[in-house]
ZAVOZA-54165 format. One line per field, with one value per residue: chain; x, y, z of N, C-alpha, C in turn. Coordinates in Angstrom, 3 decimals. Layout:
kette [A|...]
npx [X|...]
npy [Y|...]
npz [Z|...]
capx [X|...]
capy [Y|...]
capz [Z|...]
cpx [X|...]
cpy [Y|...]
cpz [Z|...]
This chain:
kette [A|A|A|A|A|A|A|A|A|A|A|A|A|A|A|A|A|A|A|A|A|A|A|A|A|A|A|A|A|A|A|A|A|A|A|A|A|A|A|A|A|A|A|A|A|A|A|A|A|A|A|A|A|A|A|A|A|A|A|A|A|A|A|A|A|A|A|A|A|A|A|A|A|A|A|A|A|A|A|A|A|A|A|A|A|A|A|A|A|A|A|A|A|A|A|A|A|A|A|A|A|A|A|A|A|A|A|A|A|A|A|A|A|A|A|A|A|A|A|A|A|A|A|A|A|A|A|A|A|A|A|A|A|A|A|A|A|A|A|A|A|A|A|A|A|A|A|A|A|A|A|A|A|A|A|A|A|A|A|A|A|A|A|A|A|A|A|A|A|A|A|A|A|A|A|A|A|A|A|A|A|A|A|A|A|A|A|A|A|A|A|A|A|A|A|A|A|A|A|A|A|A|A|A|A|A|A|A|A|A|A|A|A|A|A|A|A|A|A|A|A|A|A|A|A|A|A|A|A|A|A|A|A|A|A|A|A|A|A|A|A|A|A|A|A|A|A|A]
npx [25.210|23.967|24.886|24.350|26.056|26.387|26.256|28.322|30.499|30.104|31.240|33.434|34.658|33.960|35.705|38.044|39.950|40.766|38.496|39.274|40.340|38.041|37.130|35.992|33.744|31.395|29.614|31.546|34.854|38.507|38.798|36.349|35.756|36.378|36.612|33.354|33.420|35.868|38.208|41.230|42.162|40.690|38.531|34.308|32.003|29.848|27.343|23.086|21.846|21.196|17.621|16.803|17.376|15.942|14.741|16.988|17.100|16.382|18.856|21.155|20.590|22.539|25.044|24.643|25.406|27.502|26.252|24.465|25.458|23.892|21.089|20.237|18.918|14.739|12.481|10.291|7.422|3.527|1.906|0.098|-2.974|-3.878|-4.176|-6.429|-7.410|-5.673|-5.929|-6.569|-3.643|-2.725|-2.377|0.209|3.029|3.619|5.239|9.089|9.330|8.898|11.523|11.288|9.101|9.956|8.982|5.878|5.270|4.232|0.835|-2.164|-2.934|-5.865|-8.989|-11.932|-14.864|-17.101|-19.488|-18.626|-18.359|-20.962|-21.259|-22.161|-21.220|-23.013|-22.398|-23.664|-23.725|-25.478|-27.907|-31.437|-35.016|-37.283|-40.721|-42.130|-41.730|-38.935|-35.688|-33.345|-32.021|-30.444|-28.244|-28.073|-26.251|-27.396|-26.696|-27.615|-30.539|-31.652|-31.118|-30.968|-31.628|-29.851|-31.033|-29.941|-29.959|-28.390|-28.816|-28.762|-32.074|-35.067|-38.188|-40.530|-43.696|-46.314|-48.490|-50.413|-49.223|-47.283|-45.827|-43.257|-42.307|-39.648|-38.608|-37.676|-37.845|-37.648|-36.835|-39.485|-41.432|-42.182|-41.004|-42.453|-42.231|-39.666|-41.386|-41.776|-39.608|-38.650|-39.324|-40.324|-40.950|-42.095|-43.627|-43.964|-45.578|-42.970|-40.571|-37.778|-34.946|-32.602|-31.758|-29.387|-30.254|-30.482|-31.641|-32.884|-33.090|-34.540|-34.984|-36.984|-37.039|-36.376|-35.423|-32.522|-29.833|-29.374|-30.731|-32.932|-32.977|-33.877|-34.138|-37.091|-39.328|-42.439|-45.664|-47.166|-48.365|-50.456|-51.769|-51.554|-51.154|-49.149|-45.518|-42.925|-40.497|-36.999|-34.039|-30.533|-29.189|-26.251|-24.372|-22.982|-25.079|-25.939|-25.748|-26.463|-26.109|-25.853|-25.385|-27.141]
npy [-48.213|-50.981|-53.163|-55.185|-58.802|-58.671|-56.039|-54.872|-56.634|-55.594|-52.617|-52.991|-54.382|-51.988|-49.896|-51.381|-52.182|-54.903|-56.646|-56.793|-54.177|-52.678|-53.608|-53.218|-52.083|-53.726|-55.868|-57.395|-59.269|-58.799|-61.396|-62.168|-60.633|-61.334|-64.133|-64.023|-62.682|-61.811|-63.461|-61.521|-58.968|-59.911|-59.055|-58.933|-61.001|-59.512|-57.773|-57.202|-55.695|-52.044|-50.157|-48.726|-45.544|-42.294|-40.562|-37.668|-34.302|-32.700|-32.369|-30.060|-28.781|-30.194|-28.922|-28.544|-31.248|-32.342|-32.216|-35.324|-37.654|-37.718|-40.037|-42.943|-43.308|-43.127|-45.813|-44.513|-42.828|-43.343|-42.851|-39.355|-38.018|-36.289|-33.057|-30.422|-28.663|-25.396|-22.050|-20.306|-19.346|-15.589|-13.961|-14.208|-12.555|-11.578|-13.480|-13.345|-13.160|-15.626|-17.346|-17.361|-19.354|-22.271|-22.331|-23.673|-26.642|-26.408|-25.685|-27.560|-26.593|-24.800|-25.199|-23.409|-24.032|-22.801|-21.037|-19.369|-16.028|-14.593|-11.657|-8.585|-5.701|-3.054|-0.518|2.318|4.867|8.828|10.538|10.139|10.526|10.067|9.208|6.617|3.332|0.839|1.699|1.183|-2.317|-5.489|-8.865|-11.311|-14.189|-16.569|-18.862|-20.827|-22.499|-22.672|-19.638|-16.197|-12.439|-9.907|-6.506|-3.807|0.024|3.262|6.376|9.919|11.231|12.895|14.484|16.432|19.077|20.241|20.785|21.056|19.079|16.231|12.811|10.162|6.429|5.031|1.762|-2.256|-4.907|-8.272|-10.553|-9.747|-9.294|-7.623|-8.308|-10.318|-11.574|-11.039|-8.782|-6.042|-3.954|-0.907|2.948|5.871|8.974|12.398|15.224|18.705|21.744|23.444|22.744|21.794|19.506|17.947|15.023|12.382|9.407|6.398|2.961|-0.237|-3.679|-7.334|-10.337|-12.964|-16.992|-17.570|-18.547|-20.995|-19.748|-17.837|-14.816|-11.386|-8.393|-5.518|-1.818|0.432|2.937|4.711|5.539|6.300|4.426|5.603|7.423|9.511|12.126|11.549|12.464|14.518|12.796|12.165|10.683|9.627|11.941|13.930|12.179|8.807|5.716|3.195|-0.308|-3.038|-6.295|-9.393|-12.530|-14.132]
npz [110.490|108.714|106.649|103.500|102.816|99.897|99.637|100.163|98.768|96.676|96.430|97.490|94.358|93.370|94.227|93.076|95.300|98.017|100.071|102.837|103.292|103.554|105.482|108.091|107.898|107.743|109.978|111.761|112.504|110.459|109.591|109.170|107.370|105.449|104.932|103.894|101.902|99.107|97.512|98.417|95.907|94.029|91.870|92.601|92.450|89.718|89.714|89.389|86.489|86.544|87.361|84.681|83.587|83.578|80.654|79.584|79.113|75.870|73.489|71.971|68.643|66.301|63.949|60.504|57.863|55.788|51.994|50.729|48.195|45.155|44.467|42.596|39.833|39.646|38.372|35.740|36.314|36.068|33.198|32.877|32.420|29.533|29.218|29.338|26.088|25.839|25.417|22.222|20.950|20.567|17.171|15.081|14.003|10.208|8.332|6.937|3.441|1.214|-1.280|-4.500|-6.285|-8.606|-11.942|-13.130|-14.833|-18.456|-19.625|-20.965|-24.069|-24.607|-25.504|-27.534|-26.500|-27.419|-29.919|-32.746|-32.834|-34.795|-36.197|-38.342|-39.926|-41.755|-44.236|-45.347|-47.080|-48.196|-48.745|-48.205|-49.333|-49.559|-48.172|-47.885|-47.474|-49.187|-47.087|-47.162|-48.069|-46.511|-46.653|-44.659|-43.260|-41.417|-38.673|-37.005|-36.095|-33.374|-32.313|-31.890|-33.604|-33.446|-33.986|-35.224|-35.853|-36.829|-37.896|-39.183|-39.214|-39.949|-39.945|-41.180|-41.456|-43.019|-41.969|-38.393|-37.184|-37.499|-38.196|-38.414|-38.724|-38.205|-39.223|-38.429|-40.865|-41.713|-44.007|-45.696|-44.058|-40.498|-37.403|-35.280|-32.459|-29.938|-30.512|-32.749|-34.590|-34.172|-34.445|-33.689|-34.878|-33.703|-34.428|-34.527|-36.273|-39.353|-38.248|-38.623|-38.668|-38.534|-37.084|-35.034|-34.629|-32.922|-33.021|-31.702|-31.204|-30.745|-32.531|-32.557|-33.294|-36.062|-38.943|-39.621|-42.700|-45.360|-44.569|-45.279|-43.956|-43.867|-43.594|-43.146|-44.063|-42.884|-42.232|-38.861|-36.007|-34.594|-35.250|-35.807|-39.224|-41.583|-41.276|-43.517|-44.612|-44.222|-44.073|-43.492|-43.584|-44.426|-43.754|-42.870|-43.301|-40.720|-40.059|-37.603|-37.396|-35.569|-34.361|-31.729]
capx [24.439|23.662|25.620|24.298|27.278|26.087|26.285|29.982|31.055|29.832|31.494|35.053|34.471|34.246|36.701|39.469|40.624|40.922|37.804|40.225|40.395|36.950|35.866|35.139|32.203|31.045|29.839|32.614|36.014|38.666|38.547|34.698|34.727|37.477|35.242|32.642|33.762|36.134|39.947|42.426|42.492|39.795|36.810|33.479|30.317|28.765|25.472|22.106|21.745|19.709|16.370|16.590|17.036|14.691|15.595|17.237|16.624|17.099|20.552|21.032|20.462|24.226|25.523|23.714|25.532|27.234|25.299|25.109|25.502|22.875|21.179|19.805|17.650|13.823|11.653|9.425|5.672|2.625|1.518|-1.062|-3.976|-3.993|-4.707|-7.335|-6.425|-5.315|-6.446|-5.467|-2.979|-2.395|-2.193|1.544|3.487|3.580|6.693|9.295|8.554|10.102|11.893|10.677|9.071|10.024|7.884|5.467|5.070|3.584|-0.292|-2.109|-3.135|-7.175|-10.297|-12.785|-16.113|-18.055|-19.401|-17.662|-19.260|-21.599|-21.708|-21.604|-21.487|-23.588|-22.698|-24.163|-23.992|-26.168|-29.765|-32.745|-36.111|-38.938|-42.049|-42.491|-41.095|-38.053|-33.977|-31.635|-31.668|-29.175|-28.303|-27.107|-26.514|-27.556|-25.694|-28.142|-31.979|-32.457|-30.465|-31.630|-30.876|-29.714|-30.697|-29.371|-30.090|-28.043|-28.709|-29.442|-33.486|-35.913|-39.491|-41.543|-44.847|-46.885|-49.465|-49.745|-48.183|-47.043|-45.558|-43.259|-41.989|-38.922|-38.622|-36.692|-38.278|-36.632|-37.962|-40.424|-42.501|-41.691|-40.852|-43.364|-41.343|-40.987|-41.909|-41.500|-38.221|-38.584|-39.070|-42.206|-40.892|-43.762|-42.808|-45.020|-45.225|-42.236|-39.493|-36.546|-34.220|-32.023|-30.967|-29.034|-30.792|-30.315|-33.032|-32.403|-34.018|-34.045|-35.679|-36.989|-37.951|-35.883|-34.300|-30.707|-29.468|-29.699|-31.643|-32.764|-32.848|-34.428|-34.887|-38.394|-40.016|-43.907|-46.417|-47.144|-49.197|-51.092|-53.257|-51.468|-50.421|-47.681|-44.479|-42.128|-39.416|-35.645|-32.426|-29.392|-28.589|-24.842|-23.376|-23.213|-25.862|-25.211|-26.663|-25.443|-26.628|-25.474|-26.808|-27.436]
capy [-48.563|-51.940|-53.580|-56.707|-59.186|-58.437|-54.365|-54.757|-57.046|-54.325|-51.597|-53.494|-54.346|-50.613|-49.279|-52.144|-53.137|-56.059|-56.895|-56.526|-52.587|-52.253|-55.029|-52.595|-51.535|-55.043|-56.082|-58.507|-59.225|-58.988|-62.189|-62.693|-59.945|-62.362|-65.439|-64.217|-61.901|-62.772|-63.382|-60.353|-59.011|-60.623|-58.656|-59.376|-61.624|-58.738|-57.821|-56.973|-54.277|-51.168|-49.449|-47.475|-43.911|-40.913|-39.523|-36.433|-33.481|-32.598|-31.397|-28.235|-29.158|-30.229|-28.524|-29.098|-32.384|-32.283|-32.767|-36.748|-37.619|-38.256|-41.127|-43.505|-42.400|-43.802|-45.487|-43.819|-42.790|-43.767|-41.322|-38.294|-37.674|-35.725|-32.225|-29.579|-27.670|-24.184|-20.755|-20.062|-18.167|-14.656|-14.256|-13.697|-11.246|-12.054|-14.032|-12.975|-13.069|-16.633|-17.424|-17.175|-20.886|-22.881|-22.270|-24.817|-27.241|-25.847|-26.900|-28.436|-25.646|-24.221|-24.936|-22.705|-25.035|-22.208|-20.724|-18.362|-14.881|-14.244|-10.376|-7.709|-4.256|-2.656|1.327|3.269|6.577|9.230|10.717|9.372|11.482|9.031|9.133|5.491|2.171|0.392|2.394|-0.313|-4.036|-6.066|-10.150|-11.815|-15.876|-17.155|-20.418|-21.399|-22.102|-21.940|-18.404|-14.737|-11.663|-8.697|-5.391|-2.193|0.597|4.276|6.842|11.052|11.401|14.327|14.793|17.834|18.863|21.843|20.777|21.358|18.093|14.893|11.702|9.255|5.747|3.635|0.065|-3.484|-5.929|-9.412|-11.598|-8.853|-9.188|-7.203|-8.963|-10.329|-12.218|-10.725|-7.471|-5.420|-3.532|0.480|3.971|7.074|10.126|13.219|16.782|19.914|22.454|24.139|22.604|20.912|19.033|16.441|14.862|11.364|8.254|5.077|2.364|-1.548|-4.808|-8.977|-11.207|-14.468|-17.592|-16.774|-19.681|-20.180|-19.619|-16.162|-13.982|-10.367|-7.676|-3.919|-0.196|0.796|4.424|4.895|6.286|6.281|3.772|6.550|8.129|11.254|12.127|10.699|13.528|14.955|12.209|12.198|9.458|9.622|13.607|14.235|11.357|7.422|5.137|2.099|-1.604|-3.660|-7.494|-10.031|-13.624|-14.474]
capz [109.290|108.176|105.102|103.666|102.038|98.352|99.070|100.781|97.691|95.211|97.259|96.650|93.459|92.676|94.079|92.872|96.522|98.722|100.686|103.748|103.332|103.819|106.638|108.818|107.277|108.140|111.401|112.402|112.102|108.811|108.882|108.660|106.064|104.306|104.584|103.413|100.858|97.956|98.070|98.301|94.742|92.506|91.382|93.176|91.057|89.161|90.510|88.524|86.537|87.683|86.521|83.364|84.246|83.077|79.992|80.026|78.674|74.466|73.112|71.183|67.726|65.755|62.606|59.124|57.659|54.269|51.338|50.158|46.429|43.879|44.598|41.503|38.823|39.605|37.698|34.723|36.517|35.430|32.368|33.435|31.536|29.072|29.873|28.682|25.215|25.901|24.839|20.957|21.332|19.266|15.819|15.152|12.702|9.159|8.162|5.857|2.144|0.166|-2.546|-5.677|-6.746|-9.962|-12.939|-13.110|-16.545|-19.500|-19.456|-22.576|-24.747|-24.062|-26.888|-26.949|-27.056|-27.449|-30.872|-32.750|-32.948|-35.434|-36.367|-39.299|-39.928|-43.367|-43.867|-47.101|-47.474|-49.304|-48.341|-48.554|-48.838|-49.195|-46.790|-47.386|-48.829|-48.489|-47.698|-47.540|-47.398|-46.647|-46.591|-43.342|-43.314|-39.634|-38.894|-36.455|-36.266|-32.213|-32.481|-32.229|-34.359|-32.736|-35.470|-34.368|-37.086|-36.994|-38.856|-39.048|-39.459|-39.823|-40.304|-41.947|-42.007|-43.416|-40.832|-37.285|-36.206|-38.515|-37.344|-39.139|-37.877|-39.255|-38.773|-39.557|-41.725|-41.704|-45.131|-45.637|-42.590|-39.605|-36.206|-34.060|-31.784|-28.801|-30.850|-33.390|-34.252|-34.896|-33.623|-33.976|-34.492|-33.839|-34.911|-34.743|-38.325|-39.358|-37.510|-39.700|-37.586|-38.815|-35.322|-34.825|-33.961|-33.206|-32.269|-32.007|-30.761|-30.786|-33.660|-32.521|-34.380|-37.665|-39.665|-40.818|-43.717|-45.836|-44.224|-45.661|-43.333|-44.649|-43.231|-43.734|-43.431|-43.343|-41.308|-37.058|-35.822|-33.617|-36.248|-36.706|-40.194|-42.111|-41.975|-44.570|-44.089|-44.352|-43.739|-43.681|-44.081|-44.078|-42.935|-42.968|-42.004|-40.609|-39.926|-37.270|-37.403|-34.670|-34.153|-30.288]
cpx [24.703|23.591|25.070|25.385|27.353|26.442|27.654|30.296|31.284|30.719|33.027|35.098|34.357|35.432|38.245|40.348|40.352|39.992|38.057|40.078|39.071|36.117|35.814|34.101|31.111|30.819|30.479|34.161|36.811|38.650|37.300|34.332|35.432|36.772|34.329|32.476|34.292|37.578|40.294|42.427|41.965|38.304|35.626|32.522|29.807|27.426|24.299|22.345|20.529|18.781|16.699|16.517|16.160|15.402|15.896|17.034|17.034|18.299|20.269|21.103|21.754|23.877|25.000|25.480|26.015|26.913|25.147|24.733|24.361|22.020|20.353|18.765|16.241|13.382|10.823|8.046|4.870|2.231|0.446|-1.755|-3.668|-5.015|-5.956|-6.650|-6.600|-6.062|-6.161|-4.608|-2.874|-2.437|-0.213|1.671|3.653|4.792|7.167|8.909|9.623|10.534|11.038|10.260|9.886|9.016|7.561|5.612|3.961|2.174|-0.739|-3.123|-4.988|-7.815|-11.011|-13.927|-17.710|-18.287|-18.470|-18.733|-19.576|-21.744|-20.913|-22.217|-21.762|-23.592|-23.336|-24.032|-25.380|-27.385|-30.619|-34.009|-37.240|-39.525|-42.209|-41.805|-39.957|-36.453|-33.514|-32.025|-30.512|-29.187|-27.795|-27.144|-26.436|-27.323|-26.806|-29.607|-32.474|-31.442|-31.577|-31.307|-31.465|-30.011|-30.739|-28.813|-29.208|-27.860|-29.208|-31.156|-34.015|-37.498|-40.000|-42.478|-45.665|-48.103|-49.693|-49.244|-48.383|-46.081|-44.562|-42.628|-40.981|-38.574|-37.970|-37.939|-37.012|-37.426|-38.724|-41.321|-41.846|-41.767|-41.739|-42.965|-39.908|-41.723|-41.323|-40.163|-38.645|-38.779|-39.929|-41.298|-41.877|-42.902|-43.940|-44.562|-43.959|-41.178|-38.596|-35.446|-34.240|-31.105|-30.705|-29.519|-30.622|-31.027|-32.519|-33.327|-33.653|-34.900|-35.498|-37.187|-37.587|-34.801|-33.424|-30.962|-29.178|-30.889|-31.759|-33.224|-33.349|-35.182|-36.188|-38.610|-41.471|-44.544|-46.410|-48.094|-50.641|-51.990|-53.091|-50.521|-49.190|-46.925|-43.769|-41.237|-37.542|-34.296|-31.290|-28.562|-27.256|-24.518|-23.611|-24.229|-25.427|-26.693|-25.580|-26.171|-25.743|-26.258|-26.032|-27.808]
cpy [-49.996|-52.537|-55.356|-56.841|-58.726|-57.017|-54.691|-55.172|-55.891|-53.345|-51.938|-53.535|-53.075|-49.615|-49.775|-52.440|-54.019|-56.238|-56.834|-55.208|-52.138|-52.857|-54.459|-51.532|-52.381|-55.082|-57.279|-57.845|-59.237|-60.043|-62.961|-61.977|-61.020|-63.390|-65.255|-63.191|-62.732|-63.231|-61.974|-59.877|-59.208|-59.772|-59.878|-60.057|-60.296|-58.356|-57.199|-56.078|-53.702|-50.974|-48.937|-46.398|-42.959|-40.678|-38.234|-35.219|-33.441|-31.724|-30.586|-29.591|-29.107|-29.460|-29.375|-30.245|-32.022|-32.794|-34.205|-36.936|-38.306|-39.266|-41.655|-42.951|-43.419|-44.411|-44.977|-43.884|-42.886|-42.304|-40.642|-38.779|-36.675|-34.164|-31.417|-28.832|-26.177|-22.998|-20.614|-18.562|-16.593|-14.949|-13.484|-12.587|-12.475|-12.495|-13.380|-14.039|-14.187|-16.752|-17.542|-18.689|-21.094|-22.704|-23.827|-25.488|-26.863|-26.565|-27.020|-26.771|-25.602|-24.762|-24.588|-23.541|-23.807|-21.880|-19.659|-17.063|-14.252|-12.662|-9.754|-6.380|-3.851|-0.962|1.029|4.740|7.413|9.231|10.151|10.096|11.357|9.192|8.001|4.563|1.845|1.556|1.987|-1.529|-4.570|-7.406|-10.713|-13.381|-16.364|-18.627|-21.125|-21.616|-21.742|-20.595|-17.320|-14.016|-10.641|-7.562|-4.111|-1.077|2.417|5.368|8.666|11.134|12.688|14.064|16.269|17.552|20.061|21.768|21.135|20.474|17.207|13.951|10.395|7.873|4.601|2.485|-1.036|-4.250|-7.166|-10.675|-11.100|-8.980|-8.899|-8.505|-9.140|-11.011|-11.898|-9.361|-6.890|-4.361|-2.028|1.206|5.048|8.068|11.479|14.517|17.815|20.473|23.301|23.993|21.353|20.483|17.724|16.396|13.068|10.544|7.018|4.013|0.733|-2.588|-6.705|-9.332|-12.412|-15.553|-17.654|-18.458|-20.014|-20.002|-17.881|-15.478|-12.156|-9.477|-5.988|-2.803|0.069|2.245|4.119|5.536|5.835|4.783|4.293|7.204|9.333|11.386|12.238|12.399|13.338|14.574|12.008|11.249|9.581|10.991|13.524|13.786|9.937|7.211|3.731|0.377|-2.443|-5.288|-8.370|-11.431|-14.117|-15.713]
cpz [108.957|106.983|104.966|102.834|100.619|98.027|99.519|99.531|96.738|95.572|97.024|95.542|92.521|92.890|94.434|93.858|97.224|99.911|102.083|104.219|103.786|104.942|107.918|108.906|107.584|109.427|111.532|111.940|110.528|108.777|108.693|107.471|105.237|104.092|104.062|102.169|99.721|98.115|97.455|96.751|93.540|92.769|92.070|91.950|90.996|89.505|89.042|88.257|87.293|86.339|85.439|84.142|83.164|81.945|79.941|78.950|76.736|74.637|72.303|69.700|66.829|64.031|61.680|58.383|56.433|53.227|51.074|48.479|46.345|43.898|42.941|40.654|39.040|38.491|36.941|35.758|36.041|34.508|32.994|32.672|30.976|29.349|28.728|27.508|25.857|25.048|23.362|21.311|20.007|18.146|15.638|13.654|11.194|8.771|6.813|4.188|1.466|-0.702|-3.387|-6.535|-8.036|-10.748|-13.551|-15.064|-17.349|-19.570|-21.227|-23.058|-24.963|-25.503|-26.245|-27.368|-27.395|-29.024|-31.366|-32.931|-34.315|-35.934|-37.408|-39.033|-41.235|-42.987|-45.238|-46.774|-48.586|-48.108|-49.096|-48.552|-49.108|-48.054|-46.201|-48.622|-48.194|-48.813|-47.722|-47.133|-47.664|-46.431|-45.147|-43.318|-41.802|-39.966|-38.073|-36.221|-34.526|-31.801|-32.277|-32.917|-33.479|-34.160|-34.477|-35.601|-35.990|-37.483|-38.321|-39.480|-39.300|-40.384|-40.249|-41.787|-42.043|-42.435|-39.669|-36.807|-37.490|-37.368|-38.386|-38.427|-39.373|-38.482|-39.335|-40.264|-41.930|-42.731|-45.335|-44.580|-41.396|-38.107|-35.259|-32.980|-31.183|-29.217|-31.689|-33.384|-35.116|-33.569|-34.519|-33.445|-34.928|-33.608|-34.900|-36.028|-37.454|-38.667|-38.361|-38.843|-37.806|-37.830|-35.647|-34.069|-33.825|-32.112|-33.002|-31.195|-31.229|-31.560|-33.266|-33.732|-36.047|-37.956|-39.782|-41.622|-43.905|-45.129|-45.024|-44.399|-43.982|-43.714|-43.931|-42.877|-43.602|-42.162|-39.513|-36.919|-34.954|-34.422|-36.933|-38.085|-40.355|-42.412|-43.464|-44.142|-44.507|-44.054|-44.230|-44.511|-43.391|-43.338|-43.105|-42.124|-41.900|-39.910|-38.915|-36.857|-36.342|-34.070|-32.863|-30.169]
């Protein structure tokens, strides 16, 4: 086999002996390998490296590493957006019940701007057993001129009549002239013959249009306005009658 000088050199050079030991690997003599080798003892010139070799296959994968500390706290991130509102949620339980507040400061004491109330009450006693004409008047002083008067009459009544039917009708009068404004103030009571019947009535109504001052007020009896004859009339059998005036 056929050694050039450069592979012999290398060939000492590796295995740390004397160019001598090996010069008959060489074609010649030791002392041609000696000439043209190195001296006895001294490492050969280095030669090139080689190729890169293949890489070789992967290794088994090494033991998990232990943990490393903490590292620095980042930066703050840019804010989100603001998200969608949520569902309402439930209605919850009713909370317990609180103390009892402070009593607030006394407030300023109320006026009433309104009027004061106008109204009387007129009894009499005693029957009455006129057909027609006046049974009681009475005075009332109205404070106001755009006012109303309330009259609200009470009393036991009866009508007679030897006929086959009679009819009598009692009524207010206010200043002697009955109420035309919104209407007249009474009540028609119609009786067949032979029936006596003192029964409790009471008939009332509004008086427009009426002045201040004194006013007179008066029960009247007299006939129907219907045509049928005037009864055998009666007021105030066994028991009070009464008057009740009221300005609206």
């Amino acid at each position: 086999m056929e050694m050039t000088f450069a592979t012999l050199c290398l060939l000492v050079a590796a295995c740390g002996t004397s160019c001598l030991t090996r010069a008959h690997a060489y074609e010649g003599t030791e002392e041609n390998a000696n000439e043209h080798c190195c001296i006895p003892g001294v490492p050969c010139i280095p030669g090139r490296d080689g190729k890169p070799g293949r890489p070789g296959n992967t290794g088994p994968r090494g033991p998990m590493g232990a943990p490393g500390r903490p590292g620095a706290i980042g930066d703050d991130g840019v804010p989100g957006r603001p998200g969608n509102n949520g569902n309402p949620g439930s209605k919850g339980n009713p909370g317990p019940q609180g103390p009892k507040g402070e009593s607030g400061e006394k407030g300023i004491s109320g006026v009433c701007q309104c009027p004061s109330r106008n109204i009387q009450q007129y009894v009499w006693t005693g029957g009455d057993g006129r057909d027609a004409g006046r049974i009681h008047e009475v005075t009332f002083t109205k404070q106001r001129t755009n006012s109303s008067l309330r009259v609200s009459v009470t009393s036991n009544l009866r009508i007679l009549t030897q006929k086959s039917q009679g009819c009598s009708r009692w009524y207010i009068e206010i200043n002697n002239s009955e109420c035309k404004t919104p209407a007249t103030i009474a009540v028609q009571i119609f009786q067949l013959a032979d029936q006596n019947r003192h029964s409790p009535h009471t008939f009332e109504g509004m008086c427009d249009r009426v002045d201040a001052g004194d006013v007179r007020v008066g029960l009247y009896v007299g006939s129907c306005t219907d045509g049928n004859p005037r009864g055998d009339a009666y007021t105030g059998y066994g028991g009070p009658s009464r008057m009740i005036i009221e300005e609206i």
